[in-house]
C-alpha positions, 0 to 999 in steps of 0.5 A: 505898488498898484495892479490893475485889470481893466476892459473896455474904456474906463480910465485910471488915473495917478496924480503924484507929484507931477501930471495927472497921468492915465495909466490904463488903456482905452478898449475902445473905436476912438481911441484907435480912431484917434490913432489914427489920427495921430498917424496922419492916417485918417483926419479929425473930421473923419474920426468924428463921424466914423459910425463905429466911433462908439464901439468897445472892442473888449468889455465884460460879457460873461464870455471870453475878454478880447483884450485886457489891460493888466501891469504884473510889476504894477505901478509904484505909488506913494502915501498921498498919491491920488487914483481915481477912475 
């Protein structure tokens, strides 16, 4: 089983036997730009040209974390799986 905590935008990937998987969350402008996006909300265009496009919105600073991504039961991985960030 694999547990993680993870802040800001590093990602986590899971290659098994299928696709390669991103299995955390981005803390980041983009990905709720891109979001966004997806909703028909905003265009592409406009995402990319956002000026706060490059912002996290969580890291570690010493103070208190504003979000986290954390999975209790985890996630199940086999011998030969692959993680890497």
């Amino acid at each position: 089983m694999l547990r993680w905590i993870s802040v800001g935008d590093s990602s986590l990937f899971h290659l098994a036997s299928g696709p390669l998987l991103k299995i955390n969350a981005d803390h980041s402008m983009a990905a709720q730009l891109a979001a966004l996006v997806r909703k028909g909300e905003i265009t592409a265009e406009q995402a990319g040209k956002d000026p706060s496009r490059h912002m996290l919105l969580s890291a570690l600073t010493g103070e208190h974390i504003a979000r986290t991504d954390f999975k209790p039961k985890g996630v199940p991985i086999e011998l030969g799986d692959i993680i890497t960030p």
